[in-house]
N, C-alpha and C positions, 0 to 999 in steps of 0.2 A: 263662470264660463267653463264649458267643459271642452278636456284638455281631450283632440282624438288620441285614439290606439296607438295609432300606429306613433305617431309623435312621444307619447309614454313609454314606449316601446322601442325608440331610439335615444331618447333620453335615459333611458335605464341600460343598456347597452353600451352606453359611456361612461356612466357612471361605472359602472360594474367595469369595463375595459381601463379605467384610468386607479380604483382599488385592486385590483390583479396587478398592475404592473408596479404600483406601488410596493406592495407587500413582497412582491417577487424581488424588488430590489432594497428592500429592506429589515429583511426577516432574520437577520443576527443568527442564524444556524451554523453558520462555518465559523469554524477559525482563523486568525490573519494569516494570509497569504504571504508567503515565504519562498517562493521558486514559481519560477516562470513559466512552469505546466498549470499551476495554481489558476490563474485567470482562467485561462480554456475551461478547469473545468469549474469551477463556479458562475461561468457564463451559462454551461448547460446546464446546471442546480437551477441556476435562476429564471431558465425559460421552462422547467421543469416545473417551480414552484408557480411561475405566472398562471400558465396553463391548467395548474391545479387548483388552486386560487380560483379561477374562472370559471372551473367545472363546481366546486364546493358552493360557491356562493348563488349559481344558477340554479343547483339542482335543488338548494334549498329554500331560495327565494320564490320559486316556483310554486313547493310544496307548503310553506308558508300560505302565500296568495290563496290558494286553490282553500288549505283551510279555512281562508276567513271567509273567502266571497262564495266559496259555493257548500260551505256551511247549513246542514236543513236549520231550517228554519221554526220557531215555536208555532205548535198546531200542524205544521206540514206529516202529515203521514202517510203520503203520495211515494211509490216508487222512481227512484230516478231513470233517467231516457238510458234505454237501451243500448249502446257504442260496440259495433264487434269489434271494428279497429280502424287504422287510420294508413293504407300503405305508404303516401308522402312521407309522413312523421316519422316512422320506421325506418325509411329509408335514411331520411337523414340524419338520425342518433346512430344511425349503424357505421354511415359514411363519415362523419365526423371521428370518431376514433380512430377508425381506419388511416387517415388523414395524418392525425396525430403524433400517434405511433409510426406512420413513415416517415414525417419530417424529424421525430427525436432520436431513430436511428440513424439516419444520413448525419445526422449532427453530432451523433456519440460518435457516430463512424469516422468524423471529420476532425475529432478529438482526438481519439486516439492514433490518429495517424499522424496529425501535427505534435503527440508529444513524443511518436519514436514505436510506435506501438506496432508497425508494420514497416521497419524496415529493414529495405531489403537487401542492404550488404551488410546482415547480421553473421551472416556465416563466413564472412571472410574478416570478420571482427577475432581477432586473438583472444579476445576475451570471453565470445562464445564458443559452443559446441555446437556439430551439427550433427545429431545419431541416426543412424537408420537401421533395420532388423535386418540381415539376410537373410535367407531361403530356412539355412538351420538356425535360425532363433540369436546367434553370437552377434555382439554389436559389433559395428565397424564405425573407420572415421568415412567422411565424407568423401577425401581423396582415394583413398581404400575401398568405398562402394561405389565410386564412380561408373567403373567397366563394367560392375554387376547387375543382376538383376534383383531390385530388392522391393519390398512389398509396403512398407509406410519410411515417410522420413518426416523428420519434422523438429521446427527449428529451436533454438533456445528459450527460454519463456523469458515474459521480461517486457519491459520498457528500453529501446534501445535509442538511436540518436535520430531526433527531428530532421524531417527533408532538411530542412539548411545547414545540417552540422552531419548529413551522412556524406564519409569518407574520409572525415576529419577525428582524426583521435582526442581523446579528453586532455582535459589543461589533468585530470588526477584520477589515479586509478586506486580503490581500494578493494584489497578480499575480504569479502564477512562471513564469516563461520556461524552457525548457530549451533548452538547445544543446549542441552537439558544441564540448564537453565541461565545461559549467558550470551552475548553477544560479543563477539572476538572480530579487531579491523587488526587487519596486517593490510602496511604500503609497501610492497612491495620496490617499489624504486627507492624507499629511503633507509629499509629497512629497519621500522618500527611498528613493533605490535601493542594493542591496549587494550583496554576495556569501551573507551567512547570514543567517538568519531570527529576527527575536525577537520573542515571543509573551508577556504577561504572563500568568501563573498565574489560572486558574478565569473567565477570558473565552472565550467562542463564539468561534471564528475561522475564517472561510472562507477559502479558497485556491482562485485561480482561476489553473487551472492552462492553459499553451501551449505550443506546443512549436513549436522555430522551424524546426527542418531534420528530423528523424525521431522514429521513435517511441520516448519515453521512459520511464520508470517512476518515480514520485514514490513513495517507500517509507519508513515511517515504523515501525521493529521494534514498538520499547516502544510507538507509540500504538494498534498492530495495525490500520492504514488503508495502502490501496496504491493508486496511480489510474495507468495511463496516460496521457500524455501524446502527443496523435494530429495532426500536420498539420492544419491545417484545421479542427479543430474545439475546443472548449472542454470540459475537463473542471472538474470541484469536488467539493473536499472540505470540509468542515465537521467540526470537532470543540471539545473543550474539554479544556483541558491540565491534571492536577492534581496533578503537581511538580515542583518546581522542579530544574532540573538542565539539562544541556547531552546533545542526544539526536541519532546520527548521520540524516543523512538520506542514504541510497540511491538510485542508480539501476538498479534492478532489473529493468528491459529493453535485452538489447545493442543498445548504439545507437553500434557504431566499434574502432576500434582499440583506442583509448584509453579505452574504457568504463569499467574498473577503476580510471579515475580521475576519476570524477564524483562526487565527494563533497562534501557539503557537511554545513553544523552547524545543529539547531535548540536556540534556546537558548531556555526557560520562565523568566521571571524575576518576583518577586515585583515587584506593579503600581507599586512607588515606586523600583525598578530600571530594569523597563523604561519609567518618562518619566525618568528619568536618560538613559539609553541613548537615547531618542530628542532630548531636549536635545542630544545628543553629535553626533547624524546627522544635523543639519539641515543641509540645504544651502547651501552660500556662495552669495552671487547667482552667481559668476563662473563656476567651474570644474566647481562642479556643476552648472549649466543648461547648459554645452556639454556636457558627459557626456551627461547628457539626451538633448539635441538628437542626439547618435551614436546614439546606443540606440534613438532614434523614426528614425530615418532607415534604420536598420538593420532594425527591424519593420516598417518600411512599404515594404523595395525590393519589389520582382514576384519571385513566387513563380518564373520560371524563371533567373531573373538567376544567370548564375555566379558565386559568393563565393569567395574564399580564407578557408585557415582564418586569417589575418592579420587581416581584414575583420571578423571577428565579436569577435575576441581584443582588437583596439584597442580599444575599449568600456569593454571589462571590465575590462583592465588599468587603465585611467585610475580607474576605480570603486573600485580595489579599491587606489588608491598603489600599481602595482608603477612601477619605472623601469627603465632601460633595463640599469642593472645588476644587480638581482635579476632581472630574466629573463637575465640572460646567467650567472648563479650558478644557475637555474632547469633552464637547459639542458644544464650539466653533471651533474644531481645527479637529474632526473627525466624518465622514459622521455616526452615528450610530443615534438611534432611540431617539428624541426628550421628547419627552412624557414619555419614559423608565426612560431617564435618570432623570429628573425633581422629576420623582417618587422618584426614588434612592435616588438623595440627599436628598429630604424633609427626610425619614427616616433615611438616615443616619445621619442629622442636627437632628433630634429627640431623644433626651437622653431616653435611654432604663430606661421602669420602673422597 
């Protein structure tokens, strides 16, 4: 019995709609989801990957088919029918995309808005800036360009706080420095600085992001959030962590040589962990206020002043316990900057007067 067209044709149509939506919701590309921006956007990967799924498989099953059945045949030496075109057909491979690409924008658009991406009491956020040029080129603040007349403004970069959490301030606020070639969190309300970040489990956390010498990339896989990091200006992120575990943190813009070695750790800890963890990090009056003191003296030299990579590394090193003999174990065992470190240890082998 033979099966009509159109019936084959609706048959395969389902079949093809029921492997697209499979593969789309099963296709192991991400990583586990760890914060609660995370869903949103693995919902649009996964109607991204349907959608593509469905175009892959049509356009090849198509081409496939056409191979086998309209195949010449042995002995045929006949030209095939002449076709200039088809305008319906046209029409609709041209409409379908069209289509496509407007509903995965409305849906990026609808992402990014539910994770913070356009909100709009970012300028009254103390955590952002809001810059505008006047007329002679000098920055002003916002309250200060208010009365004037000024030519672009425009707002902090960043991920900031979801409709449901705009006006409300974070359960934790960190600053993150980037430098060539490290990752620096000061809390500012607790008064601890370090080398890795820890974030208790299911609290709002903003991140107010600097960057001290180039442009960096603050990259977070599992939380699906990425900011750079620009001179001069302030970026922020906002999110909410929800598991617990230890999540690399990336620098996903080349910023050196040494770039492939910017890596730091964020760790999510359940909230009677991390005020353990922060019990652990308080600062001694002594050693940690002069770390400090290097670190404010370091973000406040003048922007043209020539640094050595020596200059930025003593800081760090003291923050983070190295001494003068694990960076000199440091220098044999990882590709980093010779001459920097050599510096380092001499100072840090040097008893402070």
């Amino acid at each position: 019995m033979k099966i009509p067209s159109n019936i084959l044709t609706m048959l395969a149509g389902i079949l093809l709609t029921l492997v697209s939506i499979w593969y789309g919701k099963n296709h192991g590309l991400m990583p586990v989801q760890a914060s609660s921006d995370a869903a949103l956007v693995d919902g649009l990967f996964d109607t991204m990957m349907i959608i593509s799924t469905a175009i892959f498989l049509l356009v090849w099953g198509v081409l496939i088919i056409c191979l086998l059945k309209f195949r010449r045949q042995p002995g045929d030496e006949t030209d095939g029918p002449a076709i200039e075109g088809n305008i319906p057909l046209e029409i609709v491979w041209t409409a379908i995309p069209v289509v496509i690409v407007l509903v995965l924008g409305v849906y990026s658009f609808d992402v990014y808005n539910s994770m913070g991406g356009f909100d709009p009491d970012a300028a009254g956020d103390p955590g952002v800036q809001v810059a505008m040029a006047s007329e002679d080129g000098t920055a002003m603040s916002l309250m200060d360009a208010a009365p004037k007349k000024a030519h672009h403004n425009h707002m902090a970069l960043g991920i900031g706080a979801s409709p449901q959490n705009i006006g409300s301030p974070p359960d934790l606020t960190v600053n993150v420095l980037g430098m060539q070639y490290a990752w620096i969190y000061t809390y500012p309300d607790l008064g601890i600085t370090t080398g890795e970040l820890h974030v208790p489990a299911n609290k709002n956390v903003r991140l107010n992001l600097k960057s001290q010498d180039v442009i960096h990339a603050f990259w977070l896989p599992e939380f699906r959030i990425k900011q750079d990091t620009i001179p001069g200006m302030e970026s922020e992120l906002r999110f909410t962590p929800t598991r617990v575990g230890d999540y690399p943190i990336v620098c996903a813009e080349l910023c050196g040589a040494y770039h492939g070695g910017m890596a730091s750790r964020l760790y999510v800890q359940a909230p009677e962990d991390y005020d353990k963890w922060v019990q652990e990090q308080m600062p001694a009056p002594e050693s940690d206020s002069q770390t400090a003191a290097d670190l404010e003296k370091l973000m406040a030299a003048p922007t043209g002043e020539k640094r050595s990579d020596a200059d930025y590394l003593v800081p760090v090193a003291h923050q983070m316990g190295l001494d003068a003999q694990t960076l000199d174990h440091l220098h044999h065992t990882m590709p980093m900057p010779s001459d920097a470190l050599k510096q380092v240890s001499a100072n840090l082998a040097t008893p402070a007067a």
